[in-house]
C-alpha positions as CSV (number, residue, x, y, z in Angstrom):
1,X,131.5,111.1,90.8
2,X,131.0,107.7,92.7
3,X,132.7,107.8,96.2
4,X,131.8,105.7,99.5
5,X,129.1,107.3,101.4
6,X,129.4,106.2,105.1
7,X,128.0,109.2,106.7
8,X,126.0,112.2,106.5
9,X,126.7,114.9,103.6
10,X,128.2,117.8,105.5
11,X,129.9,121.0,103.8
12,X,133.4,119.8,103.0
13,X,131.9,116.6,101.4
14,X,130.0,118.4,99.4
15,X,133.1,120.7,98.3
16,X,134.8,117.4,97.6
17,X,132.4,116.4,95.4
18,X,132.8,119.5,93.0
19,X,136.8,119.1,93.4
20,X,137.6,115.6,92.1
21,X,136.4,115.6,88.6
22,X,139.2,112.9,88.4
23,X,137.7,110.3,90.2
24,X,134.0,110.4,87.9
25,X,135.6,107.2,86.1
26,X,135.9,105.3,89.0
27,X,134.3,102.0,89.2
28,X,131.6,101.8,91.5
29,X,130.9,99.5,94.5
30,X,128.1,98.0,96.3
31,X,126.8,100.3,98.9
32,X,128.2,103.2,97.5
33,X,126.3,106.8,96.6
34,X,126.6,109.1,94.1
35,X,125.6,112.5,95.0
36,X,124.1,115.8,93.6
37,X,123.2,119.1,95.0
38,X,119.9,120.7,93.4
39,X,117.5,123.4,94.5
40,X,113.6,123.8,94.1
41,X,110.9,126.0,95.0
42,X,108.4,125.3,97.6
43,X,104.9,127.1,96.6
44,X,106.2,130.5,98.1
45,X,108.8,130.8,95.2
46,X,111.4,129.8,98.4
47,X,114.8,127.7,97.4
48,X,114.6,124.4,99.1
49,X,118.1,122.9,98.9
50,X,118.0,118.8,98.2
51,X,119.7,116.1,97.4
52,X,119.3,113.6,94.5
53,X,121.8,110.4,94.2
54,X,122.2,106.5,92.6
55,X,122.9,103.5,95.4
56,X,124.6,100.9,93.4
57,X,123.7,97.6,94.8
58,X,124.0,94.0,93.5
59,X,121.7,92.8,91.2
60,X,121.1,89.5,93.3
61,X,123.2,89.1,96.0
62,X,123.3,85.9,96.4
63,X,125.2,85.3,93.6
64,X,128.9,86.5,93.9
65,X,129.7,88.8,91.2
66,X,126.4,89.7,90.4
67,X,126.8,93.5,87.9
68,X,125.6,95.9,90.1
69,X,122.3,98.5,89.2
70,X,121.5,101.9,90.5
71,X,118.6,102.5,92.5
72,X,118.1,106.3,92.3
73,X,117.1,108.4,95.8
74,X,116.5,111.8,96.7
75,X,116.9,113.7,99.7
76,X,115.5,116.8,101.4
77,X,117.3,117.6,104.7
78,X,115.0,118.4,108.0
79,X,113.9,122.1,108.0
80,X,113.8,122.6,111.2
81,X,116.3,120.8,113.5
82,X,114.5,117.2,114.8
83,X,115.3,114.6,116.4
84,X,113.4,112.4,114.8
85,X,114.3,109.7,112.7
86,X,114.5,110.3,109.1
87,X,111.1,109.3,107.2
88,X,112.1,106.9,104.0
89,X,109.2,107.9,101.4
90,X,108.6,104.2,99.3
91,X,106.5,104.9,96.5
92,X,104.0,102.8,95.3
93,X,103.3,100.8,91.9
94,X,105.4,98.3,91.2
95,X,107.1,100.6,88.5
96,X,106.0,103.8,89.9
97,X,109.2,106.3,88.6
98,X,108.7,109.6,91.5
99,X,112.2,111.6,91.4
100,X,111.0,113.7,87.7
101,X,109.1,115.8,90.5
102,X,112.3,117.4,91.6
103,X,113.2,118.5,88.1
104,X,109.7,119.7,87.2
105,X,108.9,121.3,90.3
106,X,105.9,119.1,90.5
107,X,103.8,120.0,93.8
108,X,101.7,117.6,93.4
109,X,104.2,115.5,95.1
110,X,106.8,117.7,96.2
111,X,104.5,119.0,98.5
112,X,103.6,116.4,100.4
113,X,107.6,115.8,100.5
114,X,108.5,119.1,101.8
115,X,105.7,119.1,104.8
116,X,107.7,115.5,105.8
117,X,110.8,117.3,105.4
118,X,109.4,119.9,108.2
119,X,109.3,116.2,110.9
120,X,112.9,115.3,110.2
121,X,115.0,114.3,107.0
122,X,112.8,113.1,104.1
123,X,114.6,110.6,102.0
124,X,112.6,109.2,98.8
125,X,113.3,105.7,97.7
126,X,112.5,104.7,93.6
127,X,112.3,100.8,93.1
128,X,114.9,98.9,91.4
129,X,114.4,97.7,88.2
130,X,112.4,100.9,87.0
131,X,114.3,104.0,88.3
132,X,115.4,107.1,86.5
133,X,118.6,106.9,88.2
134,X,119.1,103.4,87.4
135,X,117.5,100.9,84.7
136,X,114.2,100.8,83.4
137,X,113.0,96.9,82.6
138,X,110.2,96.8,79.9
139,X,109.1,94.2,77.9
140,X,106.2,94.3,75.3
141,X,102.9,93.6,75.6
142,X,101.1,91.8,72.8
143,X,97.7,93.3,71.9
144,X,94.3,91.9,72.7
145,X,91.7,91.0,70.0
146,X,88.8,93.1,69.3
147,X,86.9,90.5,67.8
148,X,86.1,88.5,70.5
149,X,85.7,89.2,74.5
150,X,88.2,89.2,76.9
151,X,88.7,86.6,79.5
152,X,90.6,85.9,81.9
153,X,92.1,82.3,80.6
154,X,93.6,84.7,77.5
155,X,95.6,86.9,80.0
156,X,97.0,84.1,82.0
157,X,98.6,83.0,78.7
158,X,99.4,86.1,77.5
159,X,101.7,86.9,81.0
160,X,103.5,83.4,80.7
161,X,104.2,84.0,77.0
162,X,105.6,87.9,78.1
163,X,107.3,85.7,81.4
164,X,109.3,83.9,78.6
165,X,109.8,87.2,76.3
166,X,111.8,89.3,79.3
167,X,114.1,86.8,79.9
168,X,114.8,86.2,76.3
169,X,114.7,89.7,75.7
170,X,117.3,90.9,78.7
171,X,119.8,87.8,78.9
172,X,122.7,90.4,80.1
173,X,120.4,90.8,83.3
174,X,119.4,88.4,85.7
175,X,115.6,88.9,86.9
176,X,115.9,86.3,89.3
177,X,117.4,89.6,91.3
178,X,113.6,91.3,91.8
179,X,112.1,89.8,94.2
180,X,110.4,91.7,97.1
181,X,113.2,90.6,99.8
182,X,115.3,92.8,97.1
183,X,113.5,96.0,97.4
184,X,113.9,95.5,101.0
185,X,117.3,95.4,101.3
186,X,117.9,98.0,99.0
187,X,116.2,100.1,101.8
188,X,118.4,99.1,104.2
189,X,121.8,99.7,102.2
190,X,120.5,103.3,102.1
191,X,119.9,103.6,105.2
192,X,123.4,102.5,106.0
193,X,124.8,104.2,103.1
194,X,123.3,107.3,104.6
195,X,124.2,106.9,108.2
196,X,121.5,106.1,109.5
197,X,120.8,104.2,112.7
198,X,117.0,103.7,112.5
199,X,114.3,104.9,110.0
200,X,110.7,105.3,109.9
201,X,108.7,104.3,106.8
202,X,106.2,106.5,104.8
203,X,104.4,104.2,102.3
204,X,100.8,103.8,100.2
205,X,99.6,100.4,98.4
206,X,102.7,98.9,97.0
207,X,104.6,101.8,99.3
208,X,102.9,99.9,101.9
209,X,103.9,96.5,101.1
210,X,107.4,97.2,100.6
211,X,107.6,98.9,104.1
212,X,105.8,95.8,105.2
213,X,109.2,93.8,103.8
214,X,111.4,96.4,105.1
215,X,109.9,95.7,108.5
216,X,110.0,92.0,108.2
217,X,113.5,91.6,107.2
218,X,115.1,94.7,109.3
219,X,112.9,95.1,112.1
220,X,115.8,96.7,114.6
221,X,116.6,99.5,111.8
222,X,112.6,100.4,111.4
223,X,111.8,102.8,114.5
224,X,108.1,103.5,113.4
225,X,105.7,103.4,110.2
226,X,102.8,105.2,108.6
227,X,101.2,103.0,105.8
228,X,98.2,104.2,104.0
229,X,96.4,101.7,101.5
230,X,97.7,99.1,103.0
231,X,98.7,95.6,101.2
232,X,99.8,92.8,103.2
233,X,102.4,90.4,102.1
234,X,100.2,87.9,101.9
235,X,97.0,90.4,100.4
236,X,98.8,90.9,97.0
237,X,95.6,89.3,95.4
238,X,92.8,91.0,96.7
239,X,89.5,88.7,97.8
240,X,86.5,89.6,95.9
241,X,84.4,90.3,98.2
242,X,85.7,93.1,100.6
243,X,86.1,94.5,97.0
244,X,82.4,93.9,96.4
245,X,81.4,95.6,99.6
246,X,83.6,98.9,99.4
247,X,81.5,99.2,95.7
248,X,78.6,98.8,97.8
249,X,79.7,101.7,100.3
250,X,80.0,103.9,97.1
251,X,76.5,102.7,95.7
252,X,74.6,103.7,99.1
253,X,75.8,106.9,98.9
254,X,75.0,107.5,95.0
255,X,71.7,105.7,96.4
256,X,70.9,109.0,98.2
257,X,71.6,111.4,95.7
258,X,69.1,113.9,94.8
259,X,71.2,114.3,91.3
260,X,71.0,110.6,90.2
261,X,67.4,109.7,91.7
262,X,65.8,109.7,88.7
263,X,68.3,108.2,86.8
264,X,68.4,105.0,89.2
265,X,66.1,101.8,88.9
266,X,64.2,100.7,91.5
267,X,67.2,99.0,93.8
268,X,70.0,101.6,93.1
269,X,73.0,101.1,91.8
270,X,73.5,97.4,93.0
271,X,70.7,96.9,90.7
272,X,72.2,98.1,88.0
273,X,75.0,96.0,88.8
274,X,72.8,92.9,88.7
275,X,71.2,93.7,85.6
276,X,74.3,94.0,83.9
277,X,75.4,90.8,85.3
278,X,72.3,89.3,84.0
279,X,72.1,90.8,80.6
280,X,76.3,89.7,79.7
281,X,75.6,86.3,81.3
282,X,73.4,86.0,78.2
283,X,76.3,86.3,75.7
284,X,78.6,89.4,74.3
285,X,78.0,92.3,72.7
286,X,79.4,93.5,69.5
287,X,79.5,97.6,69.6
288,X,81.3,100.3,67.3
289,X,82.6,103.3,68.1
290,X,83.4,106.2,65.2
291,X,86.4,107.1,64.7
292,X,88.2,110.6,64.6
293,X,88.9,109.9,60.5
294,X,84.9,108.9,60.3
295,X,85.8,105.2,60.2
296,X,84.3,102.6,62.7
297,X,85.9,99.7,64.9
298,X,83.9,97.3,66.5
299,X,84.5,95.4,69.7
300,X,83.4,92.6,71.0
301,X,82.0,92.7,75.2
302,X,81.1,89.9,77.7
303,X,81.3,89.0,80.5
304,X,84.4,89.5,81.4
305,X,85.1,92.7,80.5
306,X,82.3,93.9,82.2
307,X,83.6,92.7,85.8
308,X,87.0,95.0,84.8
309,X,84.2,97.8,83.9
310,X,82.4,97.3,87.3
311,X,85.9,98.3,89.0
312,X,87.0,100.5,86.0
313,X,86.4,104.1,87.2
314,X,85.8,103.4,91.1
315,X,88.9,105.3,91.9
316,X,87.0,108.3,90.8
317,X,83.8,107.7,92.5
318,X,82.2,111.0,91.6
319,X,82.0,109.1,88.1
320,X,81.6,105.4,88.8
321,X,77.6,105.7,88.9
322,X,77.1,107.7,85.5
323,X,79.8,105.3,83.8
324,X,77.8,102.2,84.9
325,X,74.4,103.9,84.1
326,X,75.3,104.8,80.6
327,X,76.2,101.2,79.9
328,X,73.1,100.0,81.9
329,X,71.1,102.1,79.2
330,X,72.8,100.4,76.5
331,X,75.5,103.5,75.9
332,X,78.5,101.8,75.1
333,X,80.7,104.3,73.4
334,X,82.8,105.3,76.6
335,X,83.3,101.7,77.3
336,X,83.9,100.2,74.1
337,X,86.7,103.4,73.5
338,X,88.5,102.4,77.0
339,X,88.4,98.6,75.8
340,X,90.1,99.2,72.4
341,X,93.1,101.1,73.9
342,X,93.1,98.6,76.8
343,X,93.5,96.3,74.6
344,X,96.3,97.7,72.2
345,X,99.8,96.4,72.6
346,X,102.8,98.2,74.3
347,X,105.8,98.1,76.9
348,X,105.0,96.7,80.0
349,X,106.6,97.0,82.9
350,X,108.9,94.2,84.1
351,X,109.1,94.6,88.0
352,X,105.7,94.2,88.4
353,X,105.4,90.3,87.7
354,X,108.9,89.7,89.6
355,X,107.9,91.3,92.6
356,X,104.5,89.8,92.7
357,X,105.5,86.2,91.4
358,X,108.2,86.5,94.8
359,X,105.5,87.7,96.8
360,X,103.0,84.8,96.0
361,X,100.5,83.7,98.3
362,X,99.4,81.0,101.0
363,X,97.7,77.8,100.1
364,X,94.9,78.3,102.1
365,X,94.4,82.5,100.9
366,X,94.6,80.8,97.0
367,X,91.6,78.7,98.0
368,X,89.9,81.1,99.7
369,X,90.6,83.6,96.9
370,X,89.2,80.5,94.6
371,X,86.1,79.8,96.6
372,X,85.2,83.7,97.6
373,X,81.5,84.2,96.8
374,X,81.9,87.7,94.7
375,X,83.4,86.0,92.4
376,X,81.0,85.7,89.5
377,X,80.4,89.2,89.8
378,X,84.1,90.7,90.0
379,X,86.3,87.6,88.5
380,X,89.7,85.9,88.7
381,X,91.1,89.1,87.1
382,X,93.2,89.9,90.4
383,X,94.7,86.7,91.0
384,X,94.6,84.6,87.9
385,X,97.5,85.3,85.6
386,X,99.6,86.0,88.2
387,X,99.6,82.9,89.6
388,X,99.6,81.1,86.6
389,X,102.7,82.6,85.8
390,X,104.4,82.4,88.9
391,X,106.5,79.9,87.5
392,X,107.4,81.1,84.6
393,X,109.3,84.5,86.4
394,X,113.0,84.1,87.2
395,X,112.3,85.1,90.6
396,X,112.1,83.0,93.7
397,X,109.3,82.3,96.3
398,X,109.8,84.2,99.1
399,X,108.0,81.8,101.3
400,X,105.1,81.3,103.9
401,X,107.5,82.2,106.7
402,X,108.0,85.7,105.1
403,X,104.5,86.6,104.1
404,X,102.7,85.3,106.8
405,X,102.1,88.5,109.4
406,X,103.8,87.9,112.4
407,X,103.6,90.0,115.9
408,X,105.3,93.3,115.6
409,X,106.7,95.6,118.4
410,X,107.2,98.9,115.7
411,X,105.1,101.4,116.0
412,X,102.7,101.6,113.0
413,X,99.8,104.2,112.0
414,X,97.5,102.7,109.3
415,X,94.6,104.6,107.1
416,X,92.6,103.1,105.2
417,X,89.4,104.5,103.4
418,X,86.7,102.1,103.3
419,X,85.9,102.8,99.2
420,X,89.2,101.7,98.6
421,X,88.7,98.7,95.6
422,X,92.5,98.4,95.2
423,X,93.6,97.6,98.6
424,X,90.3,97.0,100.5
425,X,90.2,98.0,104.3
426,X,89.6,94.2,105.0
427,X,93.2,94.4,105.4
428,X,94.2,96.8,107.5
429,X,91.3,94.8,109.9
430,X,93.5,92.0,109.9
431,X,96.9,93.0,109.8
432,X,95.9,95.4,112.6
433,X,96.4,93.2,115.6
434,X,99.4,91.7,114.6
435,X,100.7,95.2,115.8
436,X,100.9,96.0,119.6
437,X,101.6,99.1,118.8
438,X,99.2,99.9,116.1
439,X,96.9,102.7,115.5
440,X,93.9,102.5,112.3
441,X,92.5,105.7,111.0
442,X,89.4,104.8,109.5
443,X,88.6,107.0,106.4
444,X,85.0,106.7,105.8
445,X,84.4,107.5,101.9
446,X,88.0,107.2,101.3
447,X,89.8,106.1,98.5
448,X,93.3,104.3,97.3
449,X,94.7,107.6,98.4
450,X,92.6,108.4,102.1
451,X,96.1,109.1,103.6
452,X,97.1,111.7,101.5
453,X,94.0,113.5,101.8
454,X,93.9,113.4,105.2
455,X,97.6,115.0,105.0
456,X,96.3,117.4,102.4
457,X,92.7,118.5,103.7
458,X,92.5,117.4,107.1
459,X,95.1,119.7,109.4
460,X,94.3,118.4,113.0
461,X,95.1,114.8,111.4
462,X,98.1,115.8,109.6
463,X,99.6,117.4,113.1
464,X,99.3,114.2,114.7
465,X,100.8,111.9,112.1
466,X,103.7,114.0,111.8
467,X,104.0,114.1,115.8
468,X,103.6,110.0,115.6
469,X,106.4,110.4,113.1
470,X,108.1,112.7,115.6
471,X,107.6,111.2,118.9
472,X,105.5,107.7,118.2
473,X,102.8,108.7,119.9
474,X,99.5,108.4,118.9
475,X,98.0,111.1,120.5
476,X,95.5,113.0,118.7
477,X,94.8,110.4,116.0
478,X,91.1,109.7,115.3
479,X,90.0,106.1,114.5
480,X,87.9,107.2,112.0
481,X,87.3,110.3,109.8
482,X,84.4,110.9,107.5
483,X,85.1,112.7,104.2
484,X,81.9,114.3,102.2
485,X,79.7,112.8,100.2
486,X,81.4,113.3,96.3
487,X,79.1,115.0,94.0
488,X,78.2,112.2,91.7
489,X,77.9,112.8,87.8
490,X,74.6,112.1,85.9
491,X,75.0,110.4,83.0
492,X,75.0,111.8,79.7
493,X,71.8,112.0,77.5
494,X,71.9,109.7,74.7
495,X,70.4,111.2,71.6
């Protein structure tokens, strides 16, 4: 059933919905919903009423006539009564798919959800272009060859080619219609779809960049924000070396471990790092790894592939050091397994490259980015093919004036973790004062997702980002917060 959705679902509306089986055939419009009742359990085994739905928008609206695409949602309505605005949940990614959760019960996420839904209305916002409400854009991905190392020269080719094989492969679509500005206004046509006067934003890495967009192009409907993992609109690329130094936060720590000091050379783990360095500067390496069947594959190393294995597993830093020490001791076997199905072919997801080829970057943060001094030791990886391929993507540049930060008035809570390789904190330092308003939780040891362990494992911080979400207040938020030390893996024994 597809039906204009100016206000807030109430009773009747939802009887309507259940008595108009006539009107399912109806053509859609832009800006309107299409609603579903559903219930889940929260971890008591108590029914939780929500809401799941499709916003049909234009595929580019700047063209007139342009089909339009659903962008699926959820909703879970306040559990208490609030008056606080409703917190929009943007997930992260690009091509991060989150409304499954509701069918499958999944409390991995839906817990976090229903603890926002306890502050006001929770609504959860999927991207389009890769929504299960809506389309999913893939294209394939050609596979790499084992025979010889990777580089970063071969990917840039390899995403113009697959910029060239999406628009061949979807010509009913038009790509030029997913660019960030995009994702933002989708936001918006919720909220108005909803009835919404003023929203606050709930994101992490990408989350946090699209709430950055949000904010930038609707910054009267935005009433406060709590980004986590944050990524600038101008940070897209990350600089080597605030990269660098959040792998050298993890390595003082490992440093210090009882477990791994006499698995460490003299120096640590940066040392280990060097020496690696050292020995692939040299040339490749050609390994083998046996197969299930009995059969071998070999794979060819270098360089290259080792500044992707130096970032590989720091998302897990309980594991980082023993993944690094194997391959120190000349253990390959992990690595060279993760390389081969790296390097296999398969679908890729479209809305990555569109959003990131709009998003671009700033003449002087590509020279910087080109001139930083980690780069012999982490790469171009980052930065490299998407650039390259920038125009080779349907979609536009959004333009200096949007991604440069500008002086903000909205209330915004960042947390960062300073072990964070995928967003480093280096950029909640400098987005920071472009917000008068603006509040940094420091997580010391934390990762890409600090935020949601505070939320999880910290409750005197969780009360006080959901009263900033209730009130805007910051009272009660630390500026920093130290998690424990991880209990670090020793390597296996090679026999």
């Amino acid at each position: 059933m597809r039906i204009p959705f100016a206000g807030q679902l109430g009773i009747a509306a939802g009887m309507l919905l259940l008595l108009l089986p006539a009107l399912s055939s109806a053509q859609p419009q832009a800006g309107e919903v299409v609603i579903e009742q559903g219930t889940l359990r929260d971890e008591q085994g108590n029914p939780v009423a929500y809401e799941i739905g499709t916003l049909h928008v234009p595929e580019n609206r700047s063209k007139p006539g342009s089909r339009l695409i659903g962008v699926g949602f959820a909703r879970i309505r306040a559990r208490h009564a609030s008056e606080a605005p409703p917190i929009f949940w943007l997930p992260g990614g690009p091509g991060l798919s989150v409304l499954g959760a509701f069918a499958s019960n999944d409390m991995g996420r839906l817990r976090t959800w229903l603890a926002l839904a306890n502050v006001a209305d929770l609504v959860v916002v999927e991207q389009r272009g890769y929504s299960v409400r809506g389309e999913q854009l893939l294209v394939r991905r050609e596979a790499e060859a084992l025979d010889q190392p990777a580089s970063v020269s071969a990917s840039a080719r390899e995403m113009k080619r697959r910029a060239h094989a999406a628009i061949a492969a979807h010509p009913d679509k038009d790509l030029s219609g997913y660019d960030i500005g995009a994702f933002a206004d989708d936001v918006d046509a919720l909220r108005q779809a909803l009835g919404y006067e003023r929203i606050s934003l709930f994101g992490g890495s990408f989350g946090s960049q699209w709430s950055l967009a949000v904010m930038q192009k609707h910054p009267s409907r935005v009433a406060r924000a709590v980004l986590s993992g944050v990524e600038p609109l101008n940070n897209g690329y990350d600089m080597p070396t605030p990269v660098y130094a959040a792998l050298q936060r993890m390595a003082q720590d490992a440093d210090r471990d009882p477990g791994l000091r006499e698995d460490l050379p003299a120096g640590g783990m940066m040392a280990v790092i060097q020496a690696l360095h050292n020995r692939f500067a040299r040339g490749p390496i050609t390994t083998q790894v046996r197969n299930e069947d009995g059969s071998q594959t070999s794979v060819v190393l270098g360089a290259e592939d080792l500044q992707l294995a130096l970032l590989a597993h720091a998302a897990e830093p309980e594991a980082w050091p023993a993944h690094l020490l194997a391959v120190y001791r000349g253990d390959y076997a992990r690595w060279a397994r993760e390389v081969i199905e790296d390097r296999q072919g398969g679908d890729s997801i479209l809305i990555g490259p569109l959003v990131d080829s709009s998003l671009g970057v700033t003449a002087e943060r590509e020279r910087q980015l080109r001139h930083d001094p980690a780069l012999p030791m982490l790469g171009r990886w980052n930065f490299e093919a998407n650039i390259a391929s920038a125009p080779d993507w349907p979609t536009r540049d959004m333009g200096d004036d949007f991604r440069t930060p500008v002086a903000s008035a909205i209330p915004v809570v960042l947390v960062h973790g300073d072990w964070d390789t995928s967003t480093p904190i280096d950029n909640s330092l400098e987005l920071l004062p472009y917000f008068r308003r603006g509040h940094l939780i420091r997580v010391h040891r934390g990762g890409h997702d600090g935020a949601m362990y505070l939320l999880r494992n910290e409750p005197a911080v969780q009360e006080a980002v959901y009263g900033f979400l209730r009130t805007g207040s910051t009272e009660g938020l630390p500026e920093e917060v130290t998690l424990p030390a991880p209990a670090f893996e020793r390597p296996a024994v090679v026999r």
